[in-house]
Each structure stands twice: as C-alpha cells, then as structure tokens.
N, C-alpha and C positions, 0 to 999 in steps of 0.2 A: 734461772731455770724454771719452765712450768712446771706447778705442782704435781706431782708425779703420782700423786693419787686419782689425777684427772687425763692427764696427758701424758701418752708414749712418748719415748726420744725416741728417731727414727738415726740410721748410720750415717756418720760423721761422713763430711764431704770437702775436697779441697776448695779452696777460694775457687779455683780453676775451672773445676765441675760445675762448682755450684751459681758462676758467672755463662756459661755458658747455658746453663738450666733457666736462667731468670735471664736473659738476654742481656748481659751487661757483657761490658769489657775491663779485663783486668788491667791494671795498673800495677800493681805490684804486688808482690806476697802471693804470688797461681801457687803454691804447695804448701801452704796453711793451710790447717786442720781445721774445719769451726764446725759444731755441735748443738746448736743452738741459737736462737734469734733473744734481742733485750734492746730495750731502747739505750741513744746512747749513755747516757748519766750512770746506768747501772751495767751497763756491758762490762763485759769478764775478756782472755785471753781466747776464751774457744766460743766465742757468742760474735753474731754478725750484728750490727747496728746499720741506722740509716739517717743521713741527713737529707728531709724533706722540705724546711724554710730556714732562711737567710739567718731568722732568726735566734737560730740557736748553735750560729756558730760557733760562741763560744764552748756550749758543751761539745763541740765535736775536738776543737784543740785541746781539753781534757778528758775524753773519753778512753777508758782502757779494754776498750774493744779488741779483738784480732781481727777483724777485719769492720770494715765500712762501705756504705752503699752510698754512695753520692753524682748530684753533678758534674760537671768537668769545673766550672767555677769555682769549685768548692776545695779541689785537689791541695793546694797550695796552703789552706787553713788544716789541713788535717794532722795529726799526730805522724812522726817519723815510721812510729814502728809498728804502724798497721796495714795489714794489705790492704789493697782497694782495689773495689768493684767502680767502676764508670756508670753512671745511665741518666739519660734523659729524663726517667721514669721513676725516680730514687723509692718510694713507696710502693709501688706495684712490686718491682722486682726485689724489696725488702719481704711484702706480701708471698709474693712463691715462694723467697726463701723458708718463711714459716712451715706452708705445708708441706716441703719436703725437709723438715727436718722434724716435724711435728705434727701428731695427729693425737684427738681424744682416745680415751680409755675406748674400748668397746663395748655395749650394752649389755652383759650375760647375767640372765636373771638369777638371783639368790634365793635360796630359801629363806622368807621372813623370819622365823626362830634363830636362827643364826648370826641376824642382824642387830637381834635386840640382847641388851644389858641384862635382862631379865624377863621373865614370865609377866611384868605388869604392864610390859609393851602392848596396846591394843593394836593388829592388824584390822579394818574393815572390809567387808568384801570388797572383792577384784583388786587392792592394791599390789604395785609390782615393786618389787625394791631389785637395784644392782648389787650385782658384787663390790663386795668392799665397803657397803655402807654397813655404816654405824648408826644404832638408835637407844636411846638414852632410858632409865627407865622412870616410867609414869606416861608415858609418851604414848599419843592415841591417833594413828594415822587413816585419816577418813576412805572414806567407799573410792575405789576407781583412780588414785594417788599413785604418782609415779616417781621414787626417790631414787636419784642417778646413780654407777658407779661412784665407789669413794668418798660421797656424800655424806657429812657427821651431821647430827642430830642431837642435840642436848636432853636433858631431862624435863620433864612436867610442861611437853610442848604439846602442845593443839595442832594437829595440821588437818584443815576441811576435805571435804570431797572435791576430785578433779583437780588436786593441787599437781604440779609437777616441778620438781627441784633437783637442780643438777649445780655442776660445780660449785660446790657451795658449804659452808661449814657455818652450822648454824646453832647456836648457842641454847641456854635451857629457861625453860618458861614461855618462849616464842609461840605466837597463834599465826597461824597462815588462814584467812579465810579462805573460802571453795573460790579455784579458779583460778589462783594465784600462781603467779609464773616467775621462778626464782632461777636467774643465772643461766637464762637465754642467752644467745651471744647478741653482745650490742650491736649499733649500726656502724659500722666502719667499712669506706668502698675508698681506695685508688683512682686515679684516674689516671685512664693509661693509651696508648693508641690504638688498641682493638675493642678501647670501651672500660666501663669502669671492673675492678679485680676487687673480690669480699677479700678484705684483710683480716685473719683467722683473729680470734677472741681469748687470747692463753692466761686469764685471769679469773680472778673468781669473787663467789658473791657472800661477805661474810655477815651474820647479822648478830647481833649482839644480846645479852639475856635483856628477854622481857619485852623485845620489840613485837608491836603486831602489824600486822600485813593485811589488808582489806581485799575484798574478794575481786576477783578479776584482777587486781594490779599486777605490774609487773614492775620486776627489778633486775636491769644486765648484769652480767658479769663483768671485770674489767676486762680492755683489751689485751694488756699485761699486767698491769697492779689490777689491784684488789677494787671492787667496789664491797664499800662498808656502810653498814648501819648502824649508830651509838645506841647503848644503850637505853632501852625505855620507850625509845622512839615509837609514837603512832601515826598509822598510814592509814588512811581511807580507802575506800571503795575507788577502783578505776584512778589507780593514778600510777607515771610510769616514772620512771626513775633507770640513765640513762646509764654508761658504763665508765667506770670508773671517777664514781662520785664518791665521795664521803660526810656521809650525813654526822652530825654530832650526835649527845646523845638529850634524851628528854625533849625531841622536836615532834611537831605535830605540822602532820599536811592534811588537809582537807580535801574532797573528790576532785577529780580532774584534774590537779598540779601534775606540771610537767618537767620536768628536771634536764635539760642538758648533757650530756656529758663532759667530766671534769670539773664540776664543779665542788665547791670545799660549802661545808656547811656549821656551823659553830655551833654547840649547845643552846638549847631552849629557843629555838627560830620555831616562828609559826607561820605557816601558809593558810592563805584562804583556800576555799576554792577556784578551779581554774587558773589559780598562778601560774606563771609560763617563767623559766630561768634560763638566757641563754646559757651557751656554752664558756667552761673556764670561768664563770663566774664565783666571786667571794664574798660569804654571808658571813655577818659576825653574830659575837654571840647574843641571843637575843634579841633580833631584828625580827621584825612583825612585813610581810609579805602581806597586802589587802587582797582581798579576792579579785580574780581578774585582771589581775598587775601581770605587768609584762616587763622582766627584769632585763637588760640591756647591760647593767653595771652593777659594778662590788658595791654590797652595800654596807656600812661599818654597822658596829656593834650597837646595839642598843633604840638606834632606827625601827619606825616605821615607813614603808615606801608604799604608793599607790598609781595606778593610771599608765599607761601605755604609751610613750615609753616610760616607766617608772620612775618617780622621782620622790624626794622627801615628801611627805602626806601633806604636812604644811605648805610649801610650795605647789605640792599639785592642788591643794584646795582654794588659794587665793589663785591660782590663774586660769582654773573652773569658771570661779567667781567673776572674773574676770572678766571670761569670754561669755557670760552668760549676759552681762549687762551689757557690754558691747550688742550683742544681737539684741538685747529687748530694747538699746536705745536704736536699733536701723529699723523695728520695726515700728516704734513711733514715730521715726521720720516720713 
C-alpha cells in the first residue's frame, strides 16, 4: 500500500469495474474486491498486480495478488486463485488501474509553526510547507522552499533556497543545496495503442542522516518502492538520480552523474563526473566509476571501470593503447 501520508486510497472496485475501466477482459474472478495496485512479488489479497515480460513469470506463479493483469499467453502460468484481467496492454491498463485507485495527498498549505519541533526551526521568507509535514529542530529552511504534504524532516538540516521536496522522508543533518528537486515523480511511460500512458509514481524518496544534495539535482521518487540514499552520501551540483535506486552509504558522485532507474549501489562507490549508469545496474561496494564512464554492466566490488562502454580501467587502458599505435602505425604508412 502507498504511504498514506502521501497518497489517498480511492473506493475499492470489483475486478469487473475495474477490467472494464482499463479496457481489459476478464477471465475470471469479475466480483473480487481489489483496493489497491503493488508489483507482483509484493501484491496482497486486495492489490492488483501486472505481468509486463516473459521474464518474470516465475514471480507471477508465486504472486499472492487478488487479481492480475496479464496477456492471454500468460493465463496458464498464473496462480489458480486469482482473478484475471486479459490485455494486450498488460502495463498501461495496470497504469489506469493506479489512478483510479490512487491519487496524491492534496497541497493545503500549513502554518509553519505547527510544522516545526520547536521554536529553533528557521522559516525563510516565502517558504510554503503542506499539511502534515514535520520539521525537525535546528532545522533552517531557505527563502522560496516548498516542503510537500506529509513530508518529515530531521533535525540540524540545511535546506537552500528554491528547494522543493515532496514525497519524501528525510533524515537529520541533511543539506539540500538551492534548487534541488527531491521526490519528483520518476520517468515511467506504457506503451499502449493510443500512445504512451504516465505510469503514476506511488513511492518515495528516503535520505539518510548526513547526506547532502548539490544544488539544482534532482532525485525521483520510487515508482512503488522507495528510492534511498545511504548514509553520508555526497552528491554534486546537477546530477540526477533516477527512481527507485538505492544508493549505499558514504558514496560520492561528482556533477553530471546520471543514474538509471533501479539500480543498486554498495557503500563507498565513487563517480566521476558525467558517469552515466544504465538501468538495473549493480555496483559493489567500493567500485570507483572514472569520469565520463558509461556503465552498460554490474560492476563487482572493489573495481575501478572506465570508457564507453565501461569496462575494467586495466583493460580499457591497454586497448586505448592499443588503438592509439595501430593509428600512429597507418599513419606512417
């Protein structure tokens, strides 16, 4: 279930309804109750799930979902005791199911005294805080800052000007430099036959004590789990960080790193600048990223990797070498 400090649950709808709402066809189970969307590994009895690739059909023959969203292929792997949605589309009409079962908190400004621990909370001018947020004390929230409904805030945090921080639960000691954009919703689009569908973002953005956040960066929220930052961690100027990553803690990235979504990151990694990490990628702990590396693959622990597509620093430096004599021998030919 989304956190409820962030997201309303919207009324329970039968498999039946809610097949005809997302344009599927039912298969079995039309007068099951479901309540809620979760991927399948973690789906419950009143939550809908969806199988999008082949690949994860095992998790669907163990899912304890009450209902699922699938292709017709797919019908014969599924669990006996769940109803089923039919579709072409298995992600899109997963997608509408969300928003009609789910929608954010709504924006109703709070009085800032109300929000804070105590009187040593600094408000700046023009900050707006939501209802339901919490602020820590020692806590100094710069000029023009906008902290979302529900929002926690630890103690002896820095947050700059023009910060804005929504879905988010963020620990004590934390600096947000000015500009920083915490717990946007990430990128996630369907593809469906009237065009791609935003798959809503029911996850949030946790950071840990002590981490700081460089100015202009930004960090999504998950789409349903958490994106996390480890403790300690330092983040640069302009660097994005995509939704539902989990950084370790004590890592450091440098400007313009760009992060993927889903990717796992191990304590004490360090980025250059402009590292690039596909998606689903796994960092271990202590692995060194060179500036301008372009990560394609897991990289174990203890690693440095370098160059485009990224590879051990030693192997990318002899086959540099490599290709650098080859060309100085063609052109003394």
């Amino acid at each position: 279930m989304p956190d409820p400090r962030f997201f309303d649950s919207l009324p329970a709808l039968s498999v039946a309804e809610l097949a005809e709402r997302v344009g599927g066809e039912v298969i079995r189970g039309g007068d099951r109750q479901v309540s809620a969307v979760a991927p399948l590994g973690s789906a419950g009895p009143g939550d809908v799930a969806f199988l999008g690739d082949r690949k994860f059909v095992v998790a669907l023959g163990q899912t304890g979902a009450g209902c699922v969203i699938l292709p017709a292929a797919a019908v014969e792997a599924s669990p006996a005791d769940a109803a089923l949605i039919m579709s072409e589309e298995p992600q899109a009409a997963w997608a509408r199911a969300s928003i009609l079962l789910h929608k954010g908190v709504p924006f109703t400004v709070a009085d800032p005294a109300a929000a804070a621990e105590d009187d040593s909370v600094v408000f700046e001018p023009g900050v707006v805080i939501g209802s339901g947020a919490r602020i820590g004390r020692g806590t100094r929230i710069g000029a023009n800052s906008v902290v979302g409904p529900g929002v926690q805030i630890g103690r002896d945090c820095v947050i700059g000007s023009h910060v804005s921080i929504a879905f988010a639960l963020i620990g004590d000691r934390v600096r947000l430099l000015s500009g920083a954009r915490i717990g946007e919703a990430g990128f996630g689009a369907a593809r469906s036959r009237t065009g791609p569908v935003d798959v809503p973002q029911l996850g949030r953005v946790i950071l840990q004590d002590g981490v700081s956040v460089g100015a202009n960066s930004c960090i999504d929220r998950g789409a349903y789990d958490d994106t996390v930052i480890g403790e300690n961690t330092k983040i640069d100027n302009l660097v994005m960080i995509a939704h539902n990553c989990v950084i370790g803690r004590n890592c450091l990235m440098a400007a313009n790193t760009g992060i993927s979504g889903s990717v796992t990151v191990g304590d004490n990694v360090i980025f250059g600048g402009k590292a690039g990490i596909g998606d689903h990628i796994r960092i271990g702990e202590g692995a060194r990223v060179a500036a301008g590396a372009g990560v394609l693959a897991d990289i174990p622990a203890g690693e440095t990797w370098s160059g485009y597509p990224a590879k051990p620093l030693r192997q990318f430096l002899r086959e540099t070498i490599w290709l650098a004599k080859q060309a100085s021998g063609k052109a003394r030919s």
